[in-house]
C-alpha positions in Angstrom: 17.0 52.6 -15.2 19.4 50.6 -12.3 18.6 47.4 -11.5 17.0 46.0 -8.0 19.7 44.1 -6.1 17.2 41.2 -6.1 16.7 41.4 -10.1 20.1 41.5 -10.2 20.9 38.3 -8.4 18.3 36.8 -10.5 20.3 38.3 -13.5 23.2 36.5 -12.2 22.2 33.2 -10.7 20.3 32.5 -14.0 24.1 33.2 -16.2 25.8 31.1 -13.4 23.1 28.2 -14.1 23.8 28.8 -17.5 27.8 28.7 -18.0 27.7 26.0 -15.3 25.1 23.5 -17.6 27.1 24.5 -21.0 30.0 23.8 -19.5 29.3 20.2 -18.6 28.6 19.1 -21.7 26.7 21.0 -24.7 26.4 18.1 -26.9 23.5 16.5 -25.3 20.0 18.6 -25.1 19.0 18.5 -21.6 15.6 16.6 -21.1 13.4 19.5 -19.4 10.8 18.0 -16.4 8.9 19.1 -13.9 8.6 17.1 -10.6 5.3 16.2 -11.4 6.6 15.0 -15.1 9.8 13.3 -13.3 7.9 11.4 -11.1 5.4 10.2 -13.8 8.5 8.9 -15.7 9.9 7.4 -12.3 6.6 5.3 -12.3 6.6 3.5 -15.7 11.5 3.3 -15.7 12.2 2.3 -12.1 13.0 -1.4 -11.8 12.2 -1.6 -8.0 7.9 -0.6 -8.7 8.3 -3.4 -12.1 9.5 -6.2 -9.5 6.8 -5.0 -6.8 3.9 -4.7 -9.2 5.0 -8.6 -10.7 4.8 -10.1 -7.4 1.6 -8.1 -6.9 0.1 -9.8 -9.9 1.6 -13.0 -8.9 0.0 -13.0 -5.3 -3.0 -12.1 -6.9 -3.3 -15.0 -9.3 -2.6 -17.2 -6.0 -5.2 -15.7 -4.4 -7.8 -16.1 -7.1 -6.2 -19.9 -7.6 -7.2 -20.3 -3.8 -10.8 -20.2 -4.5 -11.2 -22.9 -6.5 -9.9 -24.9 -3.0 -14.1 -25.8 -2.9 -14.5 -26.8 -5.8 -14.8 -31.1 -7.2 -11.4 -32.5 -7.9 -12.0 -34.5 -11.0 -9.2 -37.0 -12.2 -8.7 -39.4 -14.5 -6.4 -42.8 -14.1 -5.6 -44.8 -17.2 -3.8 -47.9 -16.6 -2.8 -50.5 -19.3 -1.9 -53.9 -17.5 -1.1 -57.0 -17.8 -2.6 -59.8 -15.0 -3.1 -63.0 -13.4 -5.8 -64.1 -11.2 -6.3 -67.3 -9.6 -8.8 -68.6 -7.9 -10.9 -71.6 -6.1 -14.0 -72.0 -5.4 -14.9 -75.0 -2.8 -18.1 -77.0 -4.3 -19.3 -77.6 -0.4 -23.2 -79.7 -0.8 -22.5 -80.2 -4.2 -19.6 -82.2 -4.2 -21.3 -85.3 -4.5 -23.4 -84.4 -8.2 -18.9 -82.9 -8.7 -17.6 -86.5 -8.3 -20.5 -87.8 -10.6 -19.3 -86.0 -13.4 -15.8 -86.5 -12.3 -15.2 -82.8 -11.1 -12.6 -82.2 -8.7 -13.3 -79.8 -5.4 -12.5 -77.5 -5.4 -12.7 -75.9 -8.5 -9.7 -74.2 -10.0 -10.2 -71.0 -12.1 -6.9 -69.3 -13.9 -7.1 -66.2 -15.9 -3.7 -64.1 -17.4 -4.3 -61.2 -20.1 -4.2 -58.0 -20.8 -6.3 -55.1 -19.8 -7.0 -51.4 -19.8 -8.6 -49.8 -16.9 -9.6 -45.9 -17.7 -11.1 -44.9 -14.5 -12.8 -41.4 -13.7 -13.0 -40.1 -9.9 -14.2 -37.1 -8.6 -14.1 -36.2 -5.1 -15.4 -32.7 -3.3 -14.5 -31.3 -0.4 -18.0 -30.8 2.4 -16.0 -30.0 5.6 -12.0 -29.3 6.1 -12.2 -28.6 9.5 -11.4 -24.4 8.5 -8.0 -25.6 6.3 -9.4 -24.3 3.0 -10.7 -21.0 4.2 -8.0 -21.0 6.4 -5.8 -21.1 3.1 -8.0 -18.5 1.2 -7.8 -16.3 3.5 -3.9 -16.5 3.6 -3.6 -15.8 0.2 -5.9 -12.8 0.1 -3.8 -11.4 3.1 -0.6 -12.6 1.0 -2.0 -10.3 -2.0 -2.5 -7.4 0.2 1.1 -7.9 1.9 2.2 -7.6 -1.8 0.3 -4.2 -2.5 2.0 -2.8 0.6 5.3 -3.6 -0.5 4.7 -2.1 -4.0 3.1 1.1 -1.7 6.2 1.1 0.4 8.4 0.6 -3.2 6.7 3.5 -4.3 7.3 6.0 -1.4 10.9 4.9 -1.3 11.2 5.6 -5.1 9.5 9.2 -4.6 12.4 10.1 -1.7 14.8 9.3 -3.9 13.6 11.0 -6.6 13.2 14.1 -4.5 16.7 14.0 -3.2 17.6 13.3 -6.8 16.0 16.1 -8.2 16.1 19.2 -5.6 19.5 18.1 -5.0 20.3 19.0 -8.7 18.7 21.9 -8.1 20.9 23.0 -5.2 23.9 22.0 -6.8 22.7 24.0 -9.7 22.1 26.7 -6.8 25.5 26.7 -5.7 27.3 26.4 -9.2 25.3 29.9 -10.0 26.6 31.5 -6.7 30.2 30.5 -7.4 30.2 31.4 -10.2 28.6 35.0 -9.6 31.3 35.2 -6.3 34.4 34.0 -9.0 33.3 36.7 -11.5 32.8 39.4 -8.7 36.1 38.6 -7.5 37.4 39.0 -11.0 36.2 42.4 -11.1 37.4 43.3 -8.0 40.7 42.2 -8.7 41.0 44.0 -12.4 40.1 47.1 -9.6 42.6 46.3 -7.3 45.1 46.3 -10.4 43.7 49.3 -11.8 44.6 51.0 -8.2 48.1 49.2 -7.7 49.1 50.5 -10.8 47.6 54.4 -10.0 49.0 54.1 -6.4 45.8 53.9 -5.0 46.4 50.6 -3.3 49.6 48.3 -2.2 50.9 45.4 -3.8 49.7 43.5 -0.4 46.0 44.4 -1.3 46.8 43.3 -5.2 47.9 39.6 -3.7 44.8 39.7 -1.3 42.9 40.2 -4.4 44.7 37.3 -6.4 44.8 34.8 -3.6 40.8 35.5 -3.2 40.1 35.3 -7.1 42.3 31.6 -6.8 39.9 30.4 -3.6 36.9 31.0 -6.0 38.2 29.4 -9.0 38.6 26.6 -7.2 35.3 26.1 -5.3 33.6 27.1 -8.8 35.2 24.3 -10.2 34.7 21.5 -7.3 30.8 23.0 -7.5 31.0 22.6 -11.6 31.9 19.2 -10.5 29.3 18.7 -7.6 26.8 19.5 -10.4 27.4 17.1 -13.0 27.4 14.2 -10.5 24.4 15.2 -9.3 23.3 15.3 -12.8 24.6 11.9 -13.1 22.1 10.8 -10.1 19.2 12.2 -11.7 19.9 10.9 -15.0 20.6 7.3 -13.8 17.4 7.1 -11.6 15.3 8.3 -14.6 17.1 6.0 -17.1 18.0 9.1 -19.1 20.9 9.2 -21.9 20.9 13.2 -21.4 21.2 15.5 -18.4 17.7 16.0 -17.2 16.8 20.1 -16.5 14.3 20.3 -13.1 11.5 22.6 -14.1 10.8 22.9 -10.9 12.3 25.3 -7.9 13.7 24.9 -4.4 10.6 26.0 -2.3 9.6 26.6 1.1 5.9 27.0 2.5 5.6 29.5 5.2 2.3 28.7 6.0 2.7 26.3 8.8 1.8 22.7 8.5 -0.7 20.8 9.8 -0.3 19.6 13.5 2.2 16.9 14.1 -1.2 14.9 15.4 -2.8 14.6 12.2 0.4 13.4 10.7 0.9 10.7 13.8 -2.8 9.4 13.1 -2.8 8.9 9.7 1.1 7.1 9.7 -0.9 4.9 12.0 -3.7 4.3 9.8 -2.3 4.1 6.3 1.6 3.7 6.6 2.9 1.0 4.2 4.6 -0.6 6.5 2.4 -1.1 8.7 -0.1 -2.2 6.0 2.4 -5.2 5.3 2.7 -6.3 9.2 -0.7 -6.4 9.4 -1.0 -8.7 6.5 1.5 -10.6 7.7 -0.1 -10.4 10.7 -3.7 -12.0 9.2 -1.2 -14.6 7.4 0.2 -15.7 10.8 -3.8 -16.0 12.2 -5.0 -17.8 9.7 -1.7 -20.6 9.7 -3.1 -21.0 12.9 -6.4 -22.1 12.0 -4.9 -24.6 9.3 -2.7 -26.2 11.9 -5.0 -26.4 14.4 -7.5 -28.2 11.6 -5.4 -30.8 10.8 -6.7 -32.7 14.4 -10.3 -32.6 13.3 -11.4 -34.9 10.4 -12.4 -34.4 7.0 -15.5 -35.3 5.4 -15.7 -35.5 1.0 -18.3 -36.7 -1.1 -16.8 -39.1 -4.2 -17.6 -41.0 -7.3 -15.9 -43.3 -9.7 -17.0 -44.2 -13.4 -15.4 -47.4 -14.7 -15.4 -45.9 -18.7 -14.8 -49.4 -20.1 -16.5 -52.1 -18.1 -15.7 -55.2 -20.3 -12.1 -55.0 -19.0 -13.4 -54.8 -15.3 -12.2 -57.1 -12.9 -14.1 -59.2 -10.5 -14.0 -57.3 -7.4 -14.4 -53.6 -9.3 -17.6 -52.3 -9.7 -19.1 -50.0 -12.4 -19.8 -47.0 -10.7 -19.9 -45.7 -7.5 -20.5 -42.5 -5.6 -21.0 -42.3 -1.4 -19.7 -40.4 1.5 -16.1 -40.2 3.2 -14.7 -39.3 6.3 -11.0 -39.0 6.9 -8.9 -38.8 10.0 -5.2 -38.9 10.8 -4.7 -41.4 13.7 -1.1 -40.7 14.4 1.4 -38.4 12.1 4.8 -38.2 11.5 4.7 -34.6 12.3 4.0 -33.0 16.2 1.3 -31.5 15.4 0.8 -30.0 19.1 4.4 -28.4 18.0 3.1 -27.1 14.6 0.3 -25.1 16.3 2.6 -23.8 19.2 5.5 -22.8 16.5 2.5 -21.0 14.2 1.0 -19.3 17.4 4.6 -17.8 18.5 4.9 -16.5 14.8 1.5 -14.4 15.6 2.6 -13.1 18.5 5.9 -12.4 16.7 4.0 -10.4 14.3 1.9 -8.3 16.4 4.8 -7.4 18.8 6.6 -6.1 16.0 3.7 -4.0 14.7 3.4 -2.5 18.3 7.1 -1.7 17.6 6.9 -0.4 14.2 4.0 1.9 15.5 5.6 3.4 18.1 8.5 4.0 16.2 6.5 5.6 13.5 5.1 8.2 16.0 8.3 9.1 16.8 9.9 9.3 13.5 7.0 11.8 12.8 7.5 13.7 15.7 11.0 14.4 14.5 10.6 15.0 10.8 7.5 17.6 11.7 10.3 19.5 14.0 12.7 19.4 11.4 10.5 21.0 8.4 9.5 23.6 10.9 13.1 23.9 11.8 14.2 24.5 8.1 11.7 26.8 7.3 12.5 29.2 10.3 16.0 28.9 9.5 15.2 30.0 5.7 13.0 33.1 7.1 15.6 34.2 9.5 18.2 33.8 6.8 16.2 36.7 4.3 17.3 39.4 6.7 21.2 38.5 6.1 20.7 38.5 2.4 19.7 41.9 2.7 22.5 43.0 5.1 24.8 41.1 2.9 23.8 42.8 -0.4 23.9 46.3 1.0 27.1 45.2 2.9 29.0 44.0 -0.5 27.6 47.3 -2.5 29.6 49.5 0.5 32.4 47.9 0.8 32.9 48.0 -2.9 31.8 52.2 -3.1 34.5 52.2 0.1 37.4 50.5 -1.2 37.2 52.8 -4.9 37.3 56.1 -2.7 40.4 54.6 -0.7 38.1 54.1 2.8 38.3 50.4 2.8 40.7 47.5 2.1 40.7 44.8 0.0 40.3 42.5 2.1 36.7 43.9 3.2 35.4 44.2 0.0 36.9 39.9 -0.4 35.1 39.4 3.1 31.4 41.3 1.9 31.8 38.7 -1.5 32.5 35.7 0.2 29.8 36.4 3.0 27.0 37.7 0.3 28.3 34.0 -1.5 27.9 32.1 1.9 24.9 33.8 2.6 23.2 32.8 -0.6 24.3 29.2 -0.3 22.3 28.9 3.2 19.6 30.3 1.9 19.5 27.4 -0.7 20.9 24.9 1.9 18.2 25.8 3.9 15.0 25.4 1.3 16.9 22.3 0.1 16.2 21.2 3.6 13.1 22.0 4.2 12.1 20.2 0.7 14.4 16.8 2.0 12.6 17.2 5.6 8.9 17.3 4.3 9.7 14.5 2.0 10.6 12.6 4.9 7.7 13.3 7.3 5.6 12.1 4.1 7.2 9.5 3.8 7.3 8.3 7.5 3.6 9.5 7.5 2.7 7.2 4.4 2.0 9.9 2.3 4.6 10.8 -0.3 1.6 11.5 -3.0 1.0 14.5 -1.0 4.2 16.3 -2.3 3.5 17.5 -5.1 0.4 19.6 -3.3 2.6 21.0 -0.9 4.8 22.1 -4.0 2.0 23.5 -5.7 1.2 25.5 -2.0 5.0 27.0 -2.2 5.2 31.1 -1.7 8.6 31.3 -1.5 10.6 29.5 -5.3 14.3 29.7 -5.5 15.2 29.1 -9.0 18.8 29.0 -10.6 
């Protein structure tokens, strides 16, 4: 029963894939993963999430630390020391009943010893004038500026990975068409020789044949090469010791996406960066607030527990508890300067978000033109695979029965070759280009949907 042209190429890209991968090395089992399965293993190997998700965790302890801002301070102060206190004490009226018992006025008292003072204090905070919510509210904001960083880690991890991976899979892609155009070329020129030697065809068409057969050793070989570096890639980011295999296909989706709108409103919404300006943003407000509460004045409730009162001096007292207020006359630091400097950084902030917005529509805007433009180019492109199949099976029926050259049937190869290597080109785009208007839209999680959605597969 004769084989399809399309079975056949299936046939041959899956041998190419397969010399190609033994070729580079069959001593190591490849490690076999779907996207899905790669990106799982990105998640728990990639450096870049483990340093995100540590200063998550260490803006969240902060943040939970920042609560207890309200709470009593309690201290202790133990002092062991060593003293002298003099003192005299006029006898006034009775100096007269003094000089009859021959007492001197005033009287002289001297006392030097040792003495240890343990001394508890507590003192709680009633009204800061905003600082300590002011400073809670900063490290909440801090936390979330953290989780959008380890967001933003993330998506940037995912590209990568997707470049990574469906760039293996086009250099596997091209390997398998070079391969099939060196072998094709092989059997052409064992044809050509065949002829030479019958008198069918000249010596010029026999060197035609060689010099064509040479070409394609050679780009087989630089795409052999092209491969195993971007096996290398792959490997690296996934912190394997073997090649890693991609499971899963080159695809395009035909069905169009969803309008550019919906992908500008929810960058705007939910985008990573803007997430981290906007906590920035609330850290800016709320250093503000602090600043402008250092010119009001403080007000704390205290106590004080004297825990051995036989060593008390004179003028300390047992226990005491009360009421203070607290205000900073004058201070070494401009503190009209501090709230103007912590103001401009607001304004700072939200200029820069406006920015990072606007820019965000437009990087959308472009990477929505670009998927669409890749997946026209890859539907326009299945009409010349056809041509060039039909093309190469003609020329090759021609050039046995003495009605074509050699160099026609060389031209139908290389174009069939060229053709197939667009058509991969082109899905390899279209995967790279929706990646990126994910990613610019703040939702790289999406891509393995949109994978799950593909009609058209291209596998090696």
């Amino acid at each position: 029963m004769p084989i399809s042209p399309g079975r056949r190429l299936l046939v041959l890209l899956t041998l190419g894939s397969l010399t190609a991968f033994v070729s580079l090395g069959a001593q190591a089992q490849p490690l076999a993963l779907h996207f899905e399965e790669a990106q799982e293993r990105l998640l728990h190997v990639s450096d870049a999430l483990a340093s995100s998700r540590s200063q998550v965790e260490s803006r969240r302890q902060l943040a939970e630390a920042s609560r207890s801002l309200s709470y009593p301070d309690v201290s202790i102060d133990i002092r062991r020391l060593h003293f002298q206190k003099s003192l005299k004490l006029p006898l006034g009226s009775l100096e007269p009943v003094a000089e009859a018992f021959d007492i001197s006025s005033p009287l002289g008292f001297a006392e030097k010893d040792w003495r240890t003072r343990p001394i508890v204090t507590a003192t709680m905070p009633v009204w800061t004038g905003g600082q300590i919510s002011a400073a809670k509210a900063a490290a909440n904001a801090a936390a979330d500026e953290a989780d959008a960083l380890l967001a933003r880690a993330g998506q940037d991890e995912t590209v990568q990975l997707v470049e990574a991976y469906f760039g293996q899979q086009l250099a596997q892609q091209v390997a398998a068409v070079r391969l099939e155009v060196r072998n094709g070329l092989q059997e052409h020129y064992a044809h050509a020789r065949k002829l030479e030697q019958e008198g069918f065809a000249t010596r010029a068409q026999l060197l035609q044949a060689q010099v064509a057969l040479d070409n394609a050793e050679r780009e087989y070989a630089k795409a052999v090469n092209d491969l195993r570096g971007a096996q290398a890639v792959l490997a690296g980011l996934l912190r394997s010791d073997v090649p890693i295999q991609p499971l899963s296909p080159l695809f395009v989706v035909q069905a169009p996406l969803e309008p550019v709108e919906y992908f500008v409103e929810t960058a705007v919404r939910q985008h990573p960066g803007l997430e981290q300006l906007r906590a920035v943003g609330e850290q800016a407000r709320q250093k503000v607030l602090a600043e402008q509460a250092n010119w009001k004045p403080r007000v704390y409730l205290f106590g004080q527990y004297d825990l051995k009162r036989e060593d008390a001096l004179l003028t300390e007292s047992d226990w005491a508890f009360g009421v203070g207020v607290s205000y900073t006359l004058f201070s070494n630091t401009d503190r009209h300067r501090q709230v103007g400097a912590a103001r401009s950084q607001q304004l700072q902030v939200e200029h820069s978000l406006r920015d990072t917005a606007v820019k965000l529509e437009i990087g959308v805007a472009r990477a929505w033109l670009a998927v669409d433009s890749a997946r026209q180019q890859f539907t326009l492109l299945e009409s010349a695979l056809a041509s060039a199949e039909e093309n190469l099976r003609l020329q090759g029926l021609s050039f046995q029965e003495g009605q074509a050259t050699s160099l026609d049937v060389i031209d139908a190869r290389l174009q069939l070759g060229k053709t197939r290597t667009d058509r991969a080109l082109a899905a390899w785009e279209f995967d790279l280009a929706l990646i990126q208007l994910l990613d610019v839209s703040g939702q790289t999680n999406r891509y393995s949907d949109y994978l799950r959605q593909a009609d058209i597969v291209l596998s090696p």
